[in-house]
MIKOLZA-808035 format. One record per atom (N, C-alpha, C): x, z negated, y negated. Coordinates in steps of 0.2 Angstrom, whole numbers, padded with zeros to 4 digits, always signed. Atoms other than C-alpha are relative to their C-alpha. Last residue first. Layout:
// MIKOLZA-808035
XZY ...
***
This chain:
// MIKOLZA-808035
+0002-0011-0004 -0065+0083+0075 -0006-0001+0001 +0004-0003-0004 -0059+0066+0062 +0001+0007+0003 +0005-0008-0001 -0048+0059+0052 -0004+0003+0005 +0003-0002-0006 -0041+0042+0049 -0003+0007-0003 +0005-0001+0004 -0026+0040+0033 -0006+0003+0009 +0003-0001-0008 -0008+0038+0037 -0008-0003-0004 +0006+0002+0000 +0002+0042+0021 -0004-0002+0008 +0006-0003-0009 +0020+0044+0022 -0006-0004-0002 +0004+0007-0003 +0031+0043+0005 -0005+0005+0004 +0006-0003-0004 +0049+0051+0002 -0006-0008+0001 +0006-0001+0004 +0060+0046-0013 -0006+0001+0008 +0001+0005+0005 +0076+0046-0002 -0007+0003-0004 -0006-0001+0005 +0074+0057+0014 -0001-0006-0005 +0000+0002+0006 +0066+0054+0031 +0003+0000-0005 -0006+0004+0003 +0066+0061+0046 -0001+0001-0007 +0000+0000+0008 +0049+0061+0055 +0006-0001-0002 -0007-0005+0001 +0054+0064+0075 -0001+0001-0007 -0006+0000-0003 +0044+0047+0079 +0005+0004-0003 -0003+0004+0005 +0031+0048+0065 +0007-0002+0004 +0001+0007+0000 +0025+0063+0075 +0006-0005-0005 -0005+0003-0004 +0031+0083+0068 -0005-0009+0000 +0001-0006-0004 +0020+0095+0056 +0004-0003+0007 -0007-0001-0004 +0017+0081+0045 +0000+0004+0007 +0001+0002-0005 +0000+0086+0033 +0008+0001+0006 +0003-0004-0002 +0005+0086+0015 +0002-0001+0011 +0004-0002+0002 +0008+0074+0002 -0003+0005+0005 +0001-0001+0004 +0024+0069+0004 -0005+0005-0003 -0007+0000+0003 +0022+0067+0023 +0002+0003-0008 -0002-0002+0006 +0005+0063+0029 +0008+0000-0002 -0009+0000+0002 +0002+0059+0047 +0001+0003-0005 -0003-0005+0003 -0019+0055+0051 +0007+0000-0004 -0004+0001+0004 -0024+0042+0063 +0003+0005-0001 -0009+0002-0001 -0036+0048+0075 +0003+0000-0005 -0003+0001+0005 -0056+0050+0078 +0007+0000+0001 -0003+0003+0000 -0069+0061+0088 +0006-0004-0007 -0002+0001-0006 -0083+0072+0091 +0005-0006+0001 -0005-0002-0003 -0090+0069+0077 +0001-0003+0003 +0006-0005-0003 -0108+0063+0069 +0008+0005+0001 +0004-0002+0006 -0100+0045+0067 -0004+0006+0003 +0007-0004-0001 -0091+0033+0074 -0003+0003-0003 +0002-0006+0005 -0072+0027+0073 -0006+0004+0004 +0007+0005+0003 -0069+0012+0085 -0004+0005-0003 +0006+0000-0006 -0058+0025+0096 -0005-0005-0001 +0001-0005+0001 -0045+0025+0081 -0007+0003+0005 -0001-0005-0007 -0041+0009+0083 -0003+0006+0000 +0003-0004-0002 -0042-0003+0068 +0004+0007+0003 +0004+0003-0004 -0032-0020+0067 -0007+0007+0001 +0003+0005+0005 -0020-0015+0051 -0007-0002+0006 -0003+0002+0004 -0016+0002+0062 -0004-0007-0002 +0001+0006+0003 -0020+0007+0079 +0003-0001-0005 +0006-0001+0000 -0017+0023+0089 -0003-0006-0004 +0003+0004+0006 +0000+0031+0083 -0008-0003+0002 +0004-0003+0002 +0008+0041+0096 -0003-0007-0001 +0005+0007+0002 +0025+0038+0098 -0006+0004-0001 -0002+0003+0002 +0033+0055+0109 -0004-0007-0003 +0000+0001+0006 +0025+0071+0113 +0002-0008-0005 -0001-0008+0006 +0029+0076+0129 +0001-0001-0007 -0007+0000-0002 +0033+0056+0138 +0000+0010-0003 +0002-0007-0004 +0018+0051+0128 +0006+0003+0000 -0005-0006+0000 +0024+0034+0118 -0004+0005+0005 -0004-0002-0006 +0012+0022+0115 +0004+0006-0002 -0003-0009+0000 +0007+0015+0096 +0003-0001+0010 -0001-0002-0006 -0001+0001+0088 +0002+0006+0001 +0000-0008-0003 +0004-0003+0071 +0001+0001+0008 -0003+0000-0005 +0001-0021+0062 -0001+0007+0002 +0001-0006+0000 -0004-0019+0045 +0003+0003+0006 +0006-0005+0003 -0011-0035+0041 +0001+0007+0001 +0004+0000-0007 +0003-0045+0054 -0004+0003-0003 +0001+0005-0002 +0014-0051+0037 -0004+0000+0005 +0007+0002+0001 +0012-0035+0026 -0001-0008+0005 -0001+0005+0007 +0031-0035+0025 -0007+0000+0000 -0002+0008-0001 +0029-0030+0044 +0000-0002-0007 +0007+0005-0004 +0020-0014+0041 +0002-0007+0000 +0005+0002+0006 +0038-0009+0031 -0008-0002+0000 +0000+0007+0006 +0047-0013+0045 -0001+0000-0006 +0001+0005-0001 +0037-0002+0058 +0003-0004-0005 +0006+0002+0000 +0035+0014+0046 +0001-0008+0003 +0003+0001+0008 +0052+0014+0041 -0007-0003+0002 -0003+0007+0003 +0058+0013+0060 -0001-0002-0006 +0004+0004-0003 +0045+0026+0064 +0004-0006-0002 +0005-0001+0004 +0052+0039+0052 -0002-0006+0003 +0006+0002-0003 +0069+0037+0054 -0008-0001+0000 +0000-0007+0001 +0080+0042+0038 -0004+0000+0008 +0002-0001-0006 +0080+0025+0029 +0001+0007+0002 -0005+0002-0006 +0091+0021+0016 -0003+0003+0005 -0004-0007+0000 +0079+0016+0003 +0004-0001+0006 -0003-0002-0005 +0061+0006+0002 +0006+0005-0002 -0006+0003+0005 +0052+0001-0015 +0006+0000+0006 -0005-0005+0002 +0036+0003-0006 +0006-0004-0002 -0006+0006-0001 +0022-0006+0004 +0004+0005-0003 -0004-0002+0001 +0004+0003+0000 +0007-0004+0000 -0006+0003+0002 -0011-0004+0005 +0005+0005+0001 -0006+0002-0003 -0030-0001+0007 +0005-0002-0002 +0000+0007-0001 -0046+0005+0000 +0008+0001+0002 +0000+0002-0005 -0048+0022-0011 +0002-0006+0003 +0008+0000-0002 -0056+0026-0025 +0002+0003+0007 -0002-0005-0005 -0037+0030-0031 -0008+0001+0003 +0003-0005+0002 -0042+0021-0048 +0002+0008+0006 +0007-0001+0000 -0043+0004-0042 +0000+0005-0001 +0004-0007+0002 -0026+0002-0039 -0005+0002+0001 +0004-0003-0002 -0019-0016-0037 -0004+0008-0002 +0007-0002+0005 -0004-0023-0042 -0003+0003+0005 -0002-0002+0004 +0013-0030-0036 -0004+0003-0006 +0004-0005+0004 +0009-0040-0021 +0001+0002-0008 +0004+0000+0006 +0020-0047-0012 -0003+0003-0003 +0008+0001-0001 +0027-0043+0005 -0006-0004-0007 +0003+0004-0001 +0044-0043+0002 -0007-0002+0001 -0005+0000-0005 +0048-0024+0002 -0003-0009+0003 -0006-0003+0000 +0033-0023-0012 +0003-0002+0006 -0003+0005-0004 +0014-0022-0009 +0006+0002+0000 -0009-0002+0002 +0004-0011-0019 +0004-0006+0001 -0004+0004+0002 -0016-0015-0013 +0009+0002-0001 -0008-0001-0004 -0025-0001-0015 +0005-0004-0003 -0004-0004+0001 -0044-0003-0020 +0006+0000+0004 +0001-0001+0006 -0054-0019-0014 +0005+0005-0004 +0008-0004+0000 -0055-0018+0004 -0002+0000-0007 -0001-0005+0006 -0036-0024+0008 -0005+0005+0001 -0005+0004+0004 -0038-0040+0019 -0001+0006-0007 +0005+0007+0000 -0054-0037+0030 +0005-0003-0005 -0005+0004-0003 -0048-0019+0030 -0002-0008-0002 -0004+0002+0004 -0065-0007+0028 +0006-0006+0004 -0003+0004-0005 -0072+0003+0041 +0005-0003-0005 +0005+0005-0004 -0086+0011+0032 +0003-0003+0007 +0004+0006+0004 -0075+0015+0017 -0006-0002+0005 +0006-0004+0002 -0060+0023+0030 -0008-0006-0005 +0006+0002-0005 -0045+0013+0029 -0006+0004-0004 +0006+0001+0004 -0030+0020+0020 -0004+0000+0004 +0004+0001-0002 -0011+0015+0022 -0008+0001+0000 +0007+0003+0002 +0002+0018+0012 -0006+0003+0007 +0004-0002-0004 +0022+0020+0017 -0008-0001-0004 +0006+0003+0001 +0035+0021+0002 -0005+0002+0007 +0006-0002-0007 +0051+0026+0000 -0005-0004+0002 -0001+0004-0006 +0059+0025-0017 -0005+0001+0005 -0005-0001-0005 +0062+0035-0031 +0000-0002+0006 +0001-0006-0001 +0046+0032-0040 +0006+0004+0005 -0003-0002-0006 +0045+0015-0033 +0000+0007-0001 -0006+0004-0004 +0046+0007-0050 +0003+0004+0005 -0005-0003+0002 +0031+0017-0057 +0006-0001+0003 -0003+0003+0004 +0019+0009-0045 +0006+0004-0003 -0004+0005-0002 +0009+0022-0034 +0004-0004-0006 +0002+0005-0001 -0006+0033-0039 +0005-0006+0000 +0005-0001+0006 +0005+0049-0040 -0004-0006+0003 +0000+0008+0003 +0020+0046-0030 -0004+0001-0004 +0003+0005-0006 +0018+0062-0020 +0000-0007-0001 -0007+0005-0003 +0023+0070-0038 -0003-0004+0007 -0007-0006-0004 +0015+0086-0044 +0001-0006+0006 +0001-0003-0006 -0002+0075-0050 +0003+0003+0005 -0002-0006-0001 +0008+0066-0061 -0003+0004+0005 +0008-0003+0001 +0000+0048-0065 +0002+0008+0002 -0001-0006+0002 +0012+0037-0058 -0006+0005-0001 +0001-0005-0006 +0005+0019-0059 +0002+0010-0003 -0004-0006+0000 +0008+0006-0072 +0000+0005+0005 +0004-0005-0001 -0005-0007-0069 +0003+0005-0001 +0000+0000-0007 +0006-0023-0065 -0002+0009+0001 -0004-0002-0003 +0012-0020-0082 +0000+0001+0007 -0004-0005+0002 -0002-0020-0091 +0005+0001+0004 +0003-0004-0004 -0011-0032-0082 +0004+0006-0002 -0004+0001-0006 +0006-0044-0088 -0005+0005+0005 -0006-0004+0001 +0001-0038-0106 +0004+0001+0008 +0001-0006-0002 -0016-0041-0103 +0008+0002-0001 +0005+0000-0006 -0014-0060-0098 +0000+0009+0000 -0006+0001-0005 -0001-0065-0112 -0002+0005+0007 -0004-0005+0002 -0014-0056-0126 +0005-0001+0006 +0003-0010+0003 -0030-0065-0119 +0006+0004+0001 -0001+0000-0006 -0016-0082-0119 -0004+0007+0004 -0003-0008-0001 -0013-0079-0136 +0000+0001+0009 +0004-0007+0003 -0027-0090-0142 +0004+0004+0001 +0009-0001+0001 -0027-0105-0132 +0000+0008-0002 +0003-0004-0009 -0008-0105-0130 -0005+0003+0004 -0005-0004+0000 -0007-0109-0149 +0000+0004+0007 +0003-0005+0002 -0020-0121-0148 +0003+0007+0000 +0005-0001-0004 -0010-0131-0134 -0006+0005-0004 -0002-0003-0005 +0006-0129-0145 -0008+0002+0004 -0001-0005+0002 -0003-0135-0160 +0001+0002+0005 +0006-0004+0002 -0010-0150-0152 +0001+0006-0003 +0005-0001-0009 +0005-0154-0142 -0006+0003-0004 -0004-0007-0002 +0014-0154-0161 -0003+0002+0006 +0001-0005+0003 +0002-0167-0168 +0002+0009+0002 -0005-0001+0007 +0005-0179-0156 -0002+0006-0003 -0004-0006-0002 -0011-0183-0142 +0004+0000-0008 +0000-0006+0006 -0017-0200-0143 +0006+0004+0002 +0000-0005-0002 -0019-0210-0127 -0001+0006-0003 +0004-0004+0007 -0013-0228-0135 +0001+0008+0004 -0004-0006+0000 -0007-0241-0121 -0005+0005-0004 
***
């Protein structure tokens, strides 16, 4: 049995050799698309979800996620990953590409679940003030040390601080909630 290769394989396989470089940046290129507008509360995020509802996550950098500690993971509905954003010089994840919803807490939980158990969200209710958010992605808010008094997961709503818990959050199309630890 003769284990020569045909002339055409050999071209093909040189051929694949050499544009494969070119196949490679055109697919970083695409993953890399991110909105750059500094106006728009989808600034960082994948183009695609510029219409779309988007949660993102960001763990503090001396409390990094055991999963997502290399920039900002972009995770779509299905829980795939989309691209990475190294130029947020921040850690975490973002799950978008979400419409429809108008609940703030029902969005946040089934868009944590496309992370597959990574972005699990603790929470009690407080019979005054409603869910109250003390765990995210496996960090509790009372792990958080430092030269403050104290820590707690922080409620962004298109960019600015939620004047309402994630319970009475109602949501519109395009909107994205950030949760982010803060300190007193």
């Amino acid at each position: 049995m003769s284990y020569r290769l045909r002339p055409g394989s050999i071209v093909l396989l040189v051929v694949v050799i050499i544009l494969l470089p070119f196949l490679q940046d055109s697919v970083n290129e695409k993953a890399a698309r991110f909105v750059s507008d500094n106006e728009s509360s989808h600034v960082g995020l994948p183009t695609e979800w510029n219409e779309n509802q988007v949660i993102c996550i960001y763990f503090p950098e001396e409390y990094p996620h055991s999963v997502y500690s290399s920039g900002v993971s972009m995770m779509d509905t299905d829980g795939s990953i989309i691209g990475v954003n190294h130029d947020l010089n921040l850690t975490g994840a973002c799950v978008g590409g979400f419409d429809g919803y108008t609940d703030g807490m029902d969005f946040m939980m089934d868009a944590t679940r496309a992370a597959g158990g990574h972005l699990a969200v603790g929470y009690f209710v407080n019979p005054n003030w409603g869910e109250y958010v003390h765990t995210i992605g496996g960090l509790n808010e009372k792990e958080i040390e430092g030269d403050f008094n104290g820590g707690y997961w922080s409620l962004t709503h298109n960019g600015r601080y939620s004047m309402v818990g994630i319970g009475s959050l109602v949501m519109a199309e395009g909107d994205v909630i950030s949760w982010n630890i803060a300190t007193w």
